[in-house]
N, C-alpha and C positions, 0 to 999 in steps of 0.2 A: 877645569870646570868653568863654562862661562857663567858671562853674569845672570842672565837669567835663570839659570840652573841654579845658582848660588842662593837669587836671593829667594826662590820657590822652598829651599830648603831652610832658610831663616825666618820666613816671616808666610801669614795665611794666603795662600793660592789663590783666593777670592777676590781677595784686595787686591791682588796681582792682575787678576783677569780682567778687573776694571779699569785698572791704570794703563794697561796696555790697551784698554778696550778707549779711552777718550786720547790716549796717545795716539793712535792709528785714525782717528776719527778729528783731529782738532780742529775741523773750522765745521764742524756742526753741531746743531744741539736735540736733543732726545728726551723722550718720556721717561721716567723711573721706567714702567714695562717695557720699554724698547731695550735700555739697556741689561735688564733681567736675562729679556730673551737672545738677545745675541750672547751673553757672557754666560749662560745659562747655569746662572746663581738662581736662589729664592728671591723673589722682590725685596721681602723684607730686610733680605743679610743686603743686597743690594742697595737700600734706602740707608743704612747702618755705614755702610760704608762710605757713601755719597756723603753724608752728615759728616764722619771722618775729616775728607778730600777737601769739601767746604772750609773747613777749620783752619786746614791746613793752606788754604789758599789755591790748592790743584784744581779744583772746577768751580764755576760759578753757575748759581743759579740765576735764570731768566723766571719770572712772573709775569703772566698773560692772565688776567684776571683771577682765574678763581685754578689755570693750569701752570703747572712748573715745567719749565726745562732744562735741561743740565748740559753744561759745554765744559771742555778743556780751558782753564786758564790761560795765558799768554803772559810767563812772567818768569824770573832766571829760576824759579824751583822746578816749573814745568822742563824750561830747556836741560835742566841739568839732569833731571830723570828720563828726558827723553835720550840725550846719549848717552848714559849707563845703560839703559836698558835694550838699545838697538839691537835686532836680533836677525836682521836680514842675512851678515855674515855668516852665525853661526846654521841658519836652517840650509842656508847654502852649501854650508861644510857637510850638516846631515843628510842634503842631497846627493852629493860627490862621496862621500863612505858608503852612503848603500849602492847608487847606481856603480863604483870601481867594483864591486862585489861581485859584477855580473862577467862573467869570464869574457865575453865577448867584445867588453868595450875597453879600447885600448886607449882611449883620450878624450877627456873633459873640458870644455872649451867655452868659456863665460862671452860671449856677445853681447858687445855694446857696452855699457855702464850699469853695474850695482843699484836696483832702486828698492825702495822702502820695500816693495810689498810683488813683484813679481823682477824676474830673470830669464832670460834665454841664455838656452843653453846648448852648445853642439855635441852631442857623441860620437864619437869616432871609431870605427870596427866593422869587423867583418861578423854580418848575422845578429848583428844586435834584435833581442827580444824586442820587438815595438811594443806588443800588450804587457809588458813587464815595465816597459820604462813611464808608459800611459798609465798602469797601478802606483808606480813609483809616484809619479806628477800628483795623480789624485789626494793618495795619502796624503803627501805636503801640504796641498790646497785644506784638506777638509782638517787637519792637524794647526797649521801655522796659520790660515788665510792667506796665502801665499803663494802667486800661481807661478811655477815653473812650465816653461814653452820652449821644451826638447827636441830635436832635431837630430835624427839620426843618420849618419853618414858613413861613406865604405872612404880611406883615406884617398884613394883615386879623385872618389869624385868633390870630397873637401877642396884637393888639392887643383883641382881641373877651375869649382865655380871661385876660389880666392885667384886665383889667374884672371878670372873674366870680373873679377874687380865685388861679385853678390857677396863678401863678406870681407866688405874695405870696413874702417872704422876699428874701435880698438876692442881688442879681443886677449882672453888672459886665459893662461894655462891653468885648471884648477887640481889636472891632473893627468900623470901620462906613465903607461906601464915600460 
């Protein structure tokens, strides 16, 4: 079970959704209904929660006369819940288990470097579905915030453009039948 899964099943999902919501966002600051609306909690549990976070030193409030804003902390409890909670790996993984699932793709291929919040990705196969791998991508995007940028290939011609040098840089097996 990773960690995010773990601690959804120990403590309230809300809370969750906030923390990962000013973890993903840390150098800006937002209205109480900004935040509402992207996490799409009640304001109210949202205001409840922020009061929490405060307490606890995870965000700080800004005061601009008579308006509040809310930002991410910068302090060792922030950094230390930002890598417990890092989840790029794991939705990574949840993209490589359903896209191997498709008969046609024989190999999963990470391009470039692992970042917070999007990946490319090469598939490798003969016939790979394209509108299945484009439904694949969306889910993930509208699921994690998380955009994966797929690339689908017949090994021929993988092998043909890594010759002509269009896929130098480091590249990692995520997966191969």
């Amino acid at each position: 079970m990773g960690n995010i899964k773990l601690l959804e099943e120990l403590f309230d999902k809300k809370i969750l959704q906030v923390i990962k919501f000013f973890l993903s966002n840390k150098d800006k600051e937002f209205y109480l209904q900004e935040i509402a609306n992207h996490v799409h909690v009640p304001i109210a549990t949202v205001f409840r929660i922020i009061k929490k976070l405060k307490t606890l030193g995870l965000v700080q409030e800004i005061r601009i006369k008579k308006f509040k804003l809310y930002r991410c902390s910068k302090n060792d409890n922030v950094e230390f819940l930002e890598g417990f909670m890092k989840e790029g790996r794991r939705i990574l993984d949840n993209f490589v288990q359903m896209a191997a699932q498709m008969p046609s793709v024989e190999q999963i291929i990470l391009h470039g470097k692992e970042q917070e919040d999007k990946a490319n990705i090469l598939l490798i196969g003969r016939s790979i579905d394209h509108n299945a791998v484009k439904r694949l991508c969306a889910a993930i995007k509208e699921q994690y915030h998380f955009t994966v940028t797929a690339l689908s290939l017949e090994q021929v011609q993988y092998e043909q453009m890594s010759a002509m040098g269009l896929y130098a840089g480091s590249k990692r097996s995520l997966f191969k039948r």
